[in-house]
C-alpha positions in Angstrom: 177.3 155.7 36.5 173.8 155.6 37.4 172.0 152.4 38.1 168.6 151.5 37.0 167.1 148.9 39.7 164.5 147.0 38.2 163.8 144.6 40.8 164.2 146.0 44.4 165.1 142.1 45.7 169.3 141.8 46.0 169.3 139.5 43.2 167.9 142.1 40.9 170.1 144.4 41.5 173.2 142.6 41.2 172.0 141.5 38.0 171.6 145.3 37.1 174.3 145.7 37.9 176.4 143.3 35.8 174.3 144.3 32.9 175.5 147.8 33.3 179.3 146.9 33.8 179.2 145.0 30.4 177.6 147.8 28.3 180.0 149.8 29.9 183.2 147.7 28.8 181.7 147.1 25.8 181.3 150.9 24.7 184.8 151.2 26.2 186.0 148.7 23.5 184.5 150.3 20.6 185.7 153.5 21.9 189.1 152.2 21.6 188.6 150.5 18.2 187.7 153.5 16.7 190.6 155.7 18.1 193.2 152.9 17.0 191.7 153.5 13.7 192.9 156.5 14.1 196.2 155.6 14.5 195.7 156.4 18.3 196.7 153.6 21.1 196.5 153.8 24.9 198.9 152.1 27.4 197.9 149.7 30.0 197.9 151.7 32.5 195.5 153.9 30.9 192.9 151.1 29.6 193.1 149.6 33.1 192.2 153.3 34.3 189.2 153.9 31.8 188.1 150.1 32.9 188.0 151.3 36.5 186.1 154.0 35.9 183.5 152.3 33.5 183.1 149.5 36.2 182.7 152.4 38.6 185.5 151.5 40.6 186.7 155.0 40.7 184.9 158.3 41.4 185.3 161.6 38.7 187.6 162.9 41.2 190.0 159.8 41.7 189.7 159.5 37.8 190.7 163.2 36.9 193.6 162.6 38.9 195.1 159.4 37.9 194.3 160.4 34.3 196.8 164.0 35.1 199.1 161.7 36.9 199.7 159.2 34.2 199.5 162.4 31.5 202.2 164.0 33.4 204.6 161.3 33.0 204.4 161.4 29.2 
């Protein structure tokens, strides 16, 4: 996720930040919405993966491999 820093003082950017994270989450929830629509659900454990990776807890690479981890076990 790439981070737009307004402000270059450390309050700025922490408030960047946060703004970020919550657009994130909240595409993330209408993302899932729209798929349970559909009829499709995801598990905890992959919700609390795609929240990781929208809060940017997890690099592409760590994702990807969680995501064939937990899709192995299906």
């Amino acid at each position: 996720m790439h981070i737009n820093v307004v402000n270059w003082s450390r309050r700025g950017m922490i408030m960047v930040r946060k703004n970020n994270h919550k657009k994130s989450k909240s595409a993330l929830m209408h993302a899932k919405a729209s798929l349970e629509i559909e009829g499709i659900h995801f598990t905890t454990q992959e919700e609390q993966l795609l929240l990781e990776r929208a809060n940017g807890r997890l690099s592409y690479s760590e994702f990807i491999a969680r995501a064939r981890e937990i899709a192995k076990n299906v």
